[in-house]
Every structure is written in C-alpha cells, then in structure tokens.
N, C-alpha and C positions, 0 to 999 in steps of 0.2 A: 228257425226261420222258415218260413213259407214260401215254395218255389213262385217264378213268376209265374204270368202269365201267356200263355204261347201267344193264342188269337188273339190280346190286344191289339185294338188300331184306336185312333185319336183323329177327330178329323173337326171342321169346325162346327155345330148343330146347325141341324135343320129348322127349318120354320116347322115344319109339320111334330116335334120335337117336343113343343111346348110344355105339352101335356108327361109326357115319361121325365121330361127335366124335373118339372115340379114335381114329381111322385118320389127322385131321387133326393130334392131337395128338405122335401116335408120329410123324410124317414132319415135325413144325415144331422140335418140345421140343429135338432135338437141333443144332438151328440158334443156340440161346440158348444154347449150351454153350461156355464157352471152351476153346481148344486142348489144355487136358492135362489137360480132364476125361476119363477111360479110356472104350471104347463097351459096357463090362461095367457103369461105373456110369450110364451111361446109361438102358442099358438095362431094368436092375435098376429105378429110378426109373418109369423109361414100365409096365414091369411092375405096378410096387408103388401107383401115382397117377393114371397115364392109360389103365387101362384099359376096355374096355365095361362091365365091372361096376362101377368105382369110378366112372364118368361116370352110370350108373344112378343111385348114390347120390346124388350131387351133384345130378341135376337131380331128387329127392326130398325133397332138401332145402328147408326152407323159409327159411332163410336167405342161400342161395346163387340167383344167377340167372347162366345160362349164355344169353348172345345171341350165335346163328350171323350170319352173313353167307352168302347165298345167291347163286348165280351158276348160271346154265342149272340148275336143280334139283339141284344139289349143296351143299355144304357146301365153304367156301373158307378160313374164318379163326369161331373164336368168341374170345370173352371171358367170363372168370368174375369175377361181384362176389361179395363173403362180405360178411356186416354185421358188423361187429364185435357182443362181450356187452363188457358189456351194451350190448345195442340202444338205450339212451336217451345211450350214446356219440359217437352223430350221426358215427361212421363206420362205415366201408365200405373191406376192403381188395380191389383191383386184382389176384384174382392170377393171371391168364392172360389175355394178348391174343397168340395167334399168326393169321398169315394161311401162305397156301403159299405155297412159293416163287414158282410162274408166278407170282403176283396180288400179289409186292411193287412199291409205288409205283405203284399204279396209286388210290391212297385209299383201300383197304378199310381199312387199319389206323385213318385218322381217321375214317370212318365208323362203325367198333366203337368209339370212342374214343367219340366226342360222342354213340353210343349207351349206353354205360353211363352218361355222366356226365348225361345225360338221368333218366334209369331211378333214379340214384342220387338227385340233385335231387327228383324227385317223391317219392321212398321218405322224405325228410326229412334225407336225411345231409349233414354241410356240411363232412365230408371224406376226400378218397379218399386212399388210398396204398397203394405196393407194395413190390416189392422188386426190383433188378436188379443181375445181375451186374457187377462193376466191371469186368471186361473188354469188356461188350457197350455198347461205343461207340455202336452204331447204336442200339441202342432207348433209351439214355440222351438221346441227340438229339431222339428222337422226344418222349420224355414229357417233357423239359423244350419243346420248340416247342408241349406240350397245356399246360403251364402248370403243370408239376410242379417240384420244387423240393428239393435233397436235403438230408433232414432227418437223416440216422444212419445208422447202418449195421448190420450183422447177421453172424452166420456162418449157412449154409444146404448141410445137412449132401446132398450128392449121392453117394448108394451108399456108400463106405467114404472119401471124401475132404470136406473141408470146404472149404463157396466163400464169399469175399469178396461180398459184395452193399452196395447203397448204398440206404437206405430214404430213397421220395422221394414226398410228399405235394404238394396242391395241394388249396386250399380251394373248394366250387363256392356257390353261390347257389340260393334257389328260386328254379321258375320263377316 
C-alpha cells in the first residue's frame, strides 16, 4: 500500500476552480465507466455535465458543495454533495467522488469521504446516498468500507445507452 499524503488539504472549491474541476473530471469520469460503455457516450456526457461552464454552475449553486482535495497547488480528486428538496428531507445525495489515477490509494478518496460527511453532518442531514455502477466493484468496496449500504437501484441513462446502478445510503450523526 501507498503512503499517504502529507500536503493534503480539502477545502470547499472556488468559483475560479471551474475550469481545473472539469479537467479533473474529464480524465477520472471515464474511469467509473464500465467496459461497453462507447467513448462517444462518454464523451457526450463529460461534454453535457463535466464541463467549465456546467462546474461554473454547480459551484453557484447554493445547494450543492463541491470539496477539492489539494496536493502541491493543484487539484487531485473533488466531491459533489446536492441536498435533497425538499431540504427539510434531512438528505443529501453523494454524487461525485473521483481522485486521479496517480493519487489512487494513497487516502485521498477517504479523506473527500469523511470530508463531505463532515460538511453534511453540520449542514443537518442525517443521510447521504448515491448512486454506483453495478459493475464498478472498486468503488462499491470503498463506499460500503465508509458505511454505505445498498438500498435500490436505478437505470442512469449515459449518452444513448442505459446503466445498471445500485443506490446505496448510509446514515450519518450530528457532530
């Protein structure tokens, strides 16, 4: 296993941000992709959701918070929380945690981890959930080792094809 990282810090993204978001996102998104997703739908998707202007949006939003993970003054890995409407719903869905490849298993992902559920905890929500591919073994691991638990499931419609996903929650505590 691979030491962590020293200089991590996690803070919430900048507006000015956008742009290094979506470069993180276009080089991870396709990573959570199972095998015979096309790289046309791929693509189409990183186009239509991860780009500088849709990331613009999103950290505009006052609903949504976007926490990077920082490493020598760059950007390594973020996380997107949404709160659920209505907001007196006391959740909060999960729906982006990528890191880059170098920086897999080195902790950045449990770091963004116990950062949003941090963030979520104070915000008042008492539960988080998301959504993952049924073929992506590796992050189904991970988010069950954070205490996640699979509640349903969903179709999650990428560029002209429809994907299998397992919707999986986990309830948190105030601090």
């Amino acid at each position: 296993m691979r030491s962590g990282i020293s200089d991590l810090h996690i803070d919430i993204a900048a507006a000015a941000s956008a742009g290094e978001l979506a470069n993180v996102a276009a080089a991870t998104f396709p990573l959570a992709c199972p095998p015979s997703v096309t790289a046309t739908n791929v693509a189409s998707f990183i186009a239509a959701n991860l780009s500088a202007a849709r990331f613009a949006e999103y950290l505009s939003d006052p609903r949504r918070a976007i926490l990077a993970a920082h490493h020598d003054e760059r950007i390594i890995g973020y996380a997107m929380l949404i709160r659920d409407i209505p907001e007196s719903d006391s959740s909060a869905e999960l729906s982006k945690i990528y890191v880059l490849p170098d920086f897999h298993g080195r902790g950045v992902a449990g770091k963004l981890m116990d950062a949003v559920l941090d963030r979520a905890a104070r915000q008042g929500v008492r539960r988080v959930w998301l959504g993952v591919n049924r073929q992506n073994v590796r992050a189904q691991r991970f988010y069950t080792k954070c205490g996640f638990e699979v509640s349903g499931t969903r179709t999650f419609r990428l560029g002209d094809q429809l994907e299998s996903d397992y919707l999986m929650a986990r309830a948190i505590s105030r601090p």
